[in-house]
C-alpha positions as MATLAB code, in Angstrom:
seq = 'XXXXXXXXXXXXXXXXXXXXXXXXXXXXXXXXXXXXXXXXXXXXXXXXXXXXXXXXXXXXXXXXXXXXXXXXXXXXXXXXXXXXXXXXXXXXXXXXXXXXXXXXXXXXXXXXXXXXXXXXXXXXXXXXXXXXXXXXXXXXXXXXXXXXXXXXXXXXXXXXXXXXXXXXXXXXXXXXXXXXXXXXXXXXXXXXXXXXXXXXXXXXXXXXXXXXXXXXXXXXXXXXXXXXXXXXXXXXXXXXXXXXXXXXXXXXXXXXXXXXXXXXXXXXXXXXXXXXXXXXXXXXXXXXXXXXXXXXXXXXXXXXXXXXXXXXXXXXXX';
ca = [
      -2.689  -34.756   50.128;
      -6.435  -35.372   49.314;
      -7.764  -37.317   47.174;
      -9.571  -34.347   44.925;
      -5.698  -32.784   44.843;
      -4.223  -36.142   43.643;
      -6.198  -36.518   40.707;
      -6.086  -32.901   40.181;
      -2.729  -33.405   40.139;
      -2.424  -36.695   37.767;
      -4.314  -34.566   35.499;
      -2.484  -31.945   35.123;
       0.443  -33.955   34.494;
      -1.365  -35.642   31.925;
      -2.271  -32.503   30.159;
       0.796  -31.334   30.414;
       2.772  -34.704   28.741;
       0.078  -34.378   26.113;
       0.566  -30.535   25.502;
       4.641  -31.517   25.032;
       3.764  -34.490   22.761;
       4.450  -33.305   18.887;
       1.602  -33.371   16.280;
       1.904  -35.510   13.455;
      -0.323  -34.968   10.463;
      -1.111  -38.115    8.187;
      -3.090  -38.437    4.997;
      -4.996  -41.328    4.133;
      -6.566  -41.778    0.973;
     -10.517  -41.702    0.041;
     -12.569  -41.088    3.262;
     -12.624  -43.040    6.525;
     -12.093  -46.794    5.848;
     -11.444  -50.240    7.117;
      -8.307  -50.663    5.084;
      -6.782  -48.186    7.503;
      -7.055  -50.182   10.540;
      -3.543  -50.704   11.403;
      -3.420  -46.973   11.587;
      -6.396  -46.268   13.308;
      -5.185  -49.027   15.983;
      -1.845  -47.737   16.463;
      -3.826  -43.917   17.572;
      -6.619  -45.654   19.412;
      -4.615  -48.009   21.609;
      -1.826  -45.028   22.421;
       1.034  -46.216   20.097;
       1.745  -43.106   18.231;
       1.523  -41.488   21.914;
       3.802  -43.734   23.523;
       6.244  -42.635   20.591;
       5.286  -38.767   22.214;
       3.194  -37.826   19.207;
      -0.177  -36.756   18.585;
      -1.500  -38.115   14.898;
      -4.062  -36.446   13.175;
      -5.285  -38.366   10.211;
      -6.565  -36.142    6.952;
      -8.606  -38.254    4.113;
      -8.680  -36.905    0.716;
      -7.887  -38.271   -2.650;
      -3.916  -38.875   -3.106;
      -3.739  -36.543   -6.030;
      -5.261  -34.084   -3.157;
      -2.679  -35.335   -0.490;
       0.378  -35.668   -1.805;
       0.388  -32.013   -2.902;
      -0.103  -30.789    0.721;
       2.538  -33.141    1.833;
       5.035  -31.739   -0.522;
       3.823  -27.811    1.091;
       4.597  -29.503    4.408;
       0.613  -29.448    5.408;
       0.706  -33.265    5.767;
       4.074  -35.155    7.342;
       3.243  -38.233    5.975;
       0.816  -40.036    3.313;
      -0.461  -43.440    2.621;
      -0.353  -44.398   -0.700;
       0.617  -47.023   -4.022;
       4.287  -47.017   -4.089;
       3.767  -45.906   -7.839;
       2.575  -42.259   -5.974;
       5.954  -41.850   -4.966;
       7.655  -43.202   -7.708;
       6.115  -41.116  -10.087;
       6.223  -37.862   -7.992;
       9.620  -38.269   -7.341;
      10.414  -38.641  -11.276;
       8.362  -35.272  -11.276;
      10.800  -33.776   -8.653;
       9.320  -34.364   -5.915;
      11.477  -35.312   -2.536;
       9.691  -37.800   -1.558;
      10.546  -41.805   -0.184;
       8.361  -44.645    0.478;
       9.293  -45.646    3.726;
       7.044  -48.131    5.108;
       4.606  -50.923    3.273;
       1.378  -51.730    4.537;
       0.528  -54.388    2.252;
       3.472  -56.563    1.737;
       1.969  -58.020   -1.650;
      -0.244  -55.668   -3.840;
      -3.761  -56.479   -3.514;
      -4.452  -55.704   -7.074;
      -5.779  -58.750   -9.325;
      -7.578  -59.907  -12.254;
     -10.776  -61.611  -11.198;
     -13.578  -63.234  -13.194;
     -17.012  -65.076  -12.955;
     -15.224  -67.575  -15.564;
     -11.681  -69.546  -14.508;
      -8.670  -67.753  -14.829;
      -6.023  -70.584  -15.360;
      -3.287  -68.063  -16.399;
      -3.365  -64.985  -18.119;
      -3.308  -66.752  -21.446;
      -7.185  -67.382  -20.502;
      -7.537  -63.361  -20.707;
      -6.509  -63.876  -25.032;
      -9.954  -62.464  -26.504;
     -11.531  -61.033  -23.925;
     -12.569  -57.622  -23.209;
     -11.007  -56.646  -18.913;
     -12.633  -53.609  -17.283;
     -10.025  -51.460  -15.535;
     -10.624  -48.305  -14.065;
      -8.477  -45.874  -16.082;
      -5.128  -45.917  -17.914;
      -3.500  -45.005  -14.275;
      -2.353  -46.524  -11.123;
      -0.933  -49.032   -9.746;
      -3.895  -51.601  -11.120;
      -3.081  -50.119  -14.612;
       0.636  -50.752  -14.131;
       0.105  -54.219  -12.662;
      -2.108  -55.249  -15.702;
       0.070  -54.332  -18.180;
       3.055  -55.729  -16.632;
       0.773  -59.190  -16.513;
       0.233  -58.469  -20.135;
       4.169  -57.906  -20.939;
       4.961  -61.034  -19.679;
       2.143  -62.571  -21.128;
       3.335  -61.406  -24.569;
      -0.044  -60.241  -24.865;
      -1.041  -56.730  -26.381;
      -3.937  -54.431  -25.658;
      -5.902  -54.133  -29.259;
      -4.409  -56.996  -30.746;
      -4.737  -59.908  -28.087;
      -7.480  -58.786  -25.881;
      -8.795  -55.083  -25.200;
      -8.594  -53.371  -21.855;
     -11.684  -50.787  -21.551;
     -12.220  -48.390  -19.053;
     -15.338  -48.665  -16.896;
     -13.917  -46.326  -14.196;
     -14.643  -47.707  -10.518;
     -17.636  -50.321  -11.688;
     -15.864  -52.913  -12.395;
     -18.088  -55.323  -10.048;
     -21.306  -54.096  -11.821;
     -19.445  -54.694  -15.108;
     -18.259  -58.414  -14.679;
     -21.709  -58.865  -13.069;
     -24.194  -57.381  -16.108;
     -21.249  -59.353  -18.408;
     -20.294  -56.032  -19.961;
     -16.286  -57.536  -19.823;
     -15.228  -60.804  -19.244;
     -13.066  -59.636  -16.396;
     -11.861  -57.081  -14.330;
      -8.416  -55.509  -12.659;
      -9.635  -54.117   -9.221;
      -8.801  -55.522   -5.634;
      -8.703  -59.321   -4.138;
      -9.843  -57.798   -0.394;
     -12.436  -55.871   -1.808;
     -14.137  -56.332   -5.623;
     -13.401  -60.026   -5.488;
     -15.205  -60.070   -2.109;
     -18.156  -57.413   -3.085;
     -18.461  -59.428   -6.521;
     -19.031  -62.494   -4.685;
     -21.169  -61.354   -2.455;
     -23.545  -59.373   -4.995;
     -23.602  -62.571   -7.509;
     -23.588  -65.493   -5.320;
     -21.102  -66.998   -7.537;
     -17.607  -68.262   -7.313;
     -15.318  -65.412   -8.335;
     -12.020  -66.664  -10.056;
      -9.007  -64.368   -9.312;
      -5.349  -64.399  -11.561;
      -2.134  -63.549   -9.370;
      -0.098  -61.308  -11.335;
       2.505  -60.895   -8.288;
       4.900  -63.092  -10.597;
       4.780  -60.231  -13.296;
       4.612  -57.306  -10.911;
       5.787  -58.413   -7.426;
       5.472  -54.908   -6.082;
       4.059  -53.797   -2.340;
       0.936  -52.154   -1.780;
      -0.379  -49.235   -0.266;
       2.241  -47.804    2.462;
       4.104  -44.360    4.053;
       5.627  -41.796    2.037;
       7.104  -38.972    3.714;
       8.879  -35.617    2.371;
      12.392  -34.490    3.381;
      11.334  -32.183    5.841;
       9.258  -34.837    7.042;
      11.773  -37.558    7.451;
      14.526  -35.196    8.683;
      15.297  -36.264   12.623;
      13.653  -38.834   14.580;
      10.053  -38.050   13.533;
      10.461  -41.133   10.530;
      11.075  -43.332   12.703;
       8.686  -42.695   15.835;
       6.274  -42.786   12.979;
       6.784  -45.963   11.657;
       7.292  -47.556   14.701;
       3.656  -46.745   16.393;
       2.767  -48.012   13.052;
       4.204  -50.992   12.709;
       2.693  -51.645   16.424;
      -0.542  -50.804   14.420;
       0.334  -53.730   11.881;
       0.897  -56.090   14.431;
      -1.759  -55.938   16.907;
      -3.880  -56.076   13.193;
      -2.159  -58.650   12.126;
      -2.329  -60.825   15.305;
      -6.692  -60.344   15.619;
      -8.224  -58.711   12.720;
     -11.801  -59.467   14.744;
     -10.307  -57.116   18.248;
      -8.566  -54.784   15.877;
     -11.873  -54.002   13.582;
     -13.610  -53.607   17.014;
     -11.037  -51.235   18.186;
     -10.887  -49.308   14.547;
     -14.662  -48.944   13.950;
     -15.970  -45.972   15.618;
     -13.147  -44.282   13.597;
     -14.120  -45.628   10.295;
     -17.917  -46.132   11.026;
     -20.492  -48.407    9.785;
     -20.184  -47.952    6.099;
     -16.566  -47.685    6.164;
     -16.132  -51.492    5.506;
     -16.761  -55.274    7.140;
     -14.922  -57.444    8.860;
     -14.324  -60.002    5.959;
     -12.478  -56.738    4.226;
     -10.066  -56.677    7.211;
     -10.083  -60.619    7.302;
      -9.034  -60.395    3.693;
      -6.572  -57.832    3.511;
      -4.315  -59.155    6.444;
      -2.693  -62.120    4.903;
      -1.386  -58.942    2.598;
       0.532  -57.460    5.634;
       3.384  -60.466    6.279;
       5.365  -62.613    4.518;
       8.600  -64.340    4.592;
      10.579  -61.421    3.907;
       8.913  -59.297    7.144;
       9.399  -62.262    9.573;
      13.135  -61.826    8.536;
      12.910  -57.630    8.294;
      10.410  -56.582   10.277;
       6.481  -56.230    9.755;
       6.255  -52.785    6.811;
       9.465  -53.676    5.444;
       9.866  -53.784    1.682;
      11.239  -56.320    0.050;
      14.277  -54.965   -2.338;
      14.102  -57.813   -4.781;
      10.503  -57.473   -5.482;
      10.879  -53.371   -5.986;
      13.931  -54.497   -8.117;
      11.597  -56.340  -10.681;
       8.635  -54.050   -9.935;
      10.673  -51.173  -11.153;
      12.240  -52.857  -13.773;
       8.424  -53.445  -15.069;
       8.030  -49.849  -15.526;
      10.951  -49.144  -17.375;
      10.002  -51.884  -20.008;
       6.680  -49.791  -20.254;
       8.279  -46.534  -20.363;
       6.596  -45.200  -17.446;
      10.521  -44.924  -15.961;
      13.734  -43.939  -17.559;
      16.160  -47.042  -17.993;
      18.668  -46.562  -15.187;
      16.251  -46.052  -12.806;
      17.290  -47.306   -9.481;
      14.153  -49.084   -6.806;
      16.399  -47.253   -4.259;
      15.878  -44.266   -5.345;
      12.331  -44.825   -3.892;
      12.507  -46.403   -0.979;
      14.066  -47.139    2.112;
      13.876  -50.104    4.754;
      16.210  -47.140    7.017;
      13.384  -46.339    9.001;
      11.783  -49.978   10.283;
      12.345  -51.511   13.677;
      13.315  -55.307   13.038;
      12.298  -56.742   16.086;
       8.425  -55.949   14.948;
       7.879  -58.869   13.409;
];
């Protein structure tokens, strides 16, 4: 056989593997970003085609997204677990089956010390809106704070500006996100930027998969979260190689480095080096969950499991 015939040959089998692979459509939110690296990674490097799948990734807004998941236009979404929470109240079949960020990066952050969040008594905190998961996670802080929103302190809306609000001293402080307004804020100011954990009062994960029934029928769930775990990992392991890899997917305003550098220590954590890396930790949706019903953003009764489900992650990708 010639040579020409060979790789005519290779090619075709190649084209032909790729034509029997099945297409997998995810939605990620906003528009091309660095916080999506781990996905980007796992489709770059072959991980979602080793699985026989070929991803395509849609970006929109999640109140865009999870609509076409639940028409069966998307397979799979990335978003707060509080999406699927909230659209499964609504009716919605939908699970959260696999957690990117093992510890919400949502936070309180200030250009004055934050010693607890008795300091935030009297002060005015920007927050984007009276929804999401950074509205849930402040007022959770706030519940367990025994603090109260027009008596104790004020929360006011300032949409997505909180940076330029803390900055011009508009609020004292701000709810937004430690990998990227406590970073941005910093940079922009020049000044230390003091952040308040509130994972005590709201333990729950971040941003993650959530997939429909007719999504997570067979073995597409797992295939799925398997290339991305892979993702996760190789992330995980070199945020500098992986940023490199992801890049000419997200481009050069799609985020820096530090972002990355920032937001992996948010992917593991004692719980995943037991369970596996995108595993969700049932004790911390227990209390997360919990939260909401005490703000009467859930019915009482309502069960974490109801939301989730580890049933999908590979434990020895750790």
């Amino acid at each position: 056989m010639t040579r020409a015939a060979l790789v005519t040959l290779l090619l075709a089998a190649v084209s032909g593997a790729s034509a029997q692979n099945r297409t997998v459509t995810i939605g990620l939110g906003y528009f091309p970003n660095v916080q999506f690296t781990p996905f980007y990674v796992a489709d770059t490097l072959g991980y979602f085609r080793a699985e026989g799948l070929n991803v395509k990734f849609q970006h929109g807004f999640i109140n865009e997204l999870m609509p076409l998941l639940l028409q069966g236009k998307l397979d799979f979404v990335v978003g707060d677990p509080e999406d699927a929470i909230f659209a499964k109240t609504q009716g919605a079949d939908v699970k959260y089956v696999m957690t990117m960020y093992q510890k919400s990066p949502v936070t309180v952050f200030s250009l004055s010390p934050l010693a607890s969040a008795a300091a935030l008594k009297g002060k005015t905190i920007g927050i984007p809106g009276p929804f999401g998961s950074s509205y849930n996670a402040v007022r959770a802080l706030l519940d367990d704070a025994g603090l109260n929103d027009g008596r104790d302190l004020k929360l006011a809306t300032v949409g997505f500006t909180q940076v330029e609000a803390v900055q011009a001293g508009r609020v004292d402080a701000a709810v937004g996100y430690v990998n990227n307004d406590v970073l941005n804020l910093a940079r922009v100011s020049g000044k230390k930027v003091y952040t308040l954990d509130i994972s005590s009062a709201y333990p729950m994960v971040g941003a993650g998969l959530i997939g429909s029934a007719r999504s997570l029928a067979g073995d597409l769930p797992e295939k799925v979260v398997r290339a991305s775990q892979r993702g996760l990992k190789f992330t995980v392991a070199d945020p500098a190689r992986a940023f490199t890899v992801a890049r000419p997917v997200f481009g050069a305003q799609g985020g820096t480095l530090d972002i990355l550098k920032a937001s992996t220590p948010l992917m593991t954590s004692a719980w995943t080096q037991q369970s596996g890396l995108g595993s969700s930790n049932p004790a911390a949706w227990t209390k997360a969950v919990a939260a909401l019903v005490t703000q009467g953003s859930l019915k009482a009764g309502a069960r974490a499991t109801d939301f989730y489900t580890n049933a999908y992650i590979s434990k020895t990708l750790k």
